[in-house]
N, C-alpha and C positions, 0 to 999 in steps of 0.2 A: 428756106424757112419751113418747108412744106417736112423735110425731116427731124427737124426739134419737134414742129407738132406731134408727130409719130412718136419720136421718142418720146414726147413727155407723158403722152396716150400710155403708151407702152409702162413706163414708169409710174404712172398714176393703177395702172391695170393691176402691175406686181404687188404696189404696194396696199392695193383693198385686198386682194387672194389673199396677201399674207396676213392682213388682219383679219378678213373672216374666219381664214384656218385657224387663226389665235383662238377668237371667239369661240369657234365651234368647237375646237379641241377644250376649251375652260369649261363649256357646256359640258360636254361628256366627263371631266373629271365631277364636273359638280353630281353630274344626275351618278356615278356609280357613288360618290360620297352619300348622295340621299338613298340608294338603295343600300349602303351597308348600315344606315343608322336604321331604316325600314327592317329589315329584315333583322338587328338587335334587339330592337321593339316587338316586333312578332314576337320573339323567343320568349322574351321575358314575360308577355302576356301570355306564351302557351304555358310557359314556369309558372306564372302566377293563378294562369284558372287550376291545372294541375292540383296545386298547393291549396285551394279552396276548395276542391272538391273533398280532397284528403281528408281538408279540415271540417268539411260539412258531415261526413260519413262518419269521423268519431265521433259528430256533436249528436248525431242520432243514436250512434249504438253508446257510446258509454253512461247515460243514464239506464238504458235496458239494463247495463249491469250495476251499476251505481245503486239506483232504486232498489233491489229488492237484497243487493247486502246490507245497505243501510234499514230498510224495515226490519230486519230480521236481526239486526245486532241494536235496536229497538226494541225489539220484544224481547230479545236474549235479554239486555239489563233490565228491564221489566218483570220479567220472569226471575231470573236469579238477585235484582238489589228490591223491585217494589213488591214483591207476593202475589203480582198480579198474574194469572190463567189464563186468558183472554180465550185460547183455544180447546180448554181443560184439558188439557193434558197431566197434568198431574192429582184431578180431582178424584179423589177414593171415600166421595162424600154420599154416594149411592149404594155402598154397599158391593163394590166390586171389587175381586180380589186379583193381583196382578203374582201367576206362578210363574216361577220358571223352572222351563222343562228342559235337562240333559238329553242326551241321545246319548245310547248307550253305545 
């Protein structure tokens, strides 16, 4: 009897090994499965701040250019549809005379 106990010792032995190595092997597929969706993630947030920065740095610079075509095509139909001067540039209400001079 004393070796059925052993065998079955033996048999109960193999058979935990082989399911902790299951487990343990399932472990390690899971955790690289979580570190390739981790490091998907990273990406996309580094794509994404990237793309915000982008997006912040036109949001500053295209009014500096926006603004002052748009004022100036403002006063251009201002200037040529309402009569208005604002800068007098074309005022010859003083008495001043505009020559022009050739170079010979």
């Amino acid at each position: 009897c004393p070796n059925k106990i052993d065998e079955l010792c033996q048999v109960l032995s193999n058979e935990v090994q082989a399911r902790v190595q299951g487990v343990l092997e399932q472990i390690i597929r899971d955790s690289k499965a979580v570190k390739t969706m981790v490091d998907l993630k990273i990406k996309a947030h580094k794509s994404a701040v990237r793309h915000n920065r982008f997006a912040a740095a036109w949001g500053a610079v295209l009014p500096l250019i926006i603004f002052p075509l748009f004022a100036a095509l403002v006063y251009w139909a201002l200037l040529n549809m309402g009569g208005v001067d604002g800068m007098l540039l074309c005022d010859d209400q003083h008495g001043r005379v505009v020559q022009l001079v050739r170079a010979d």
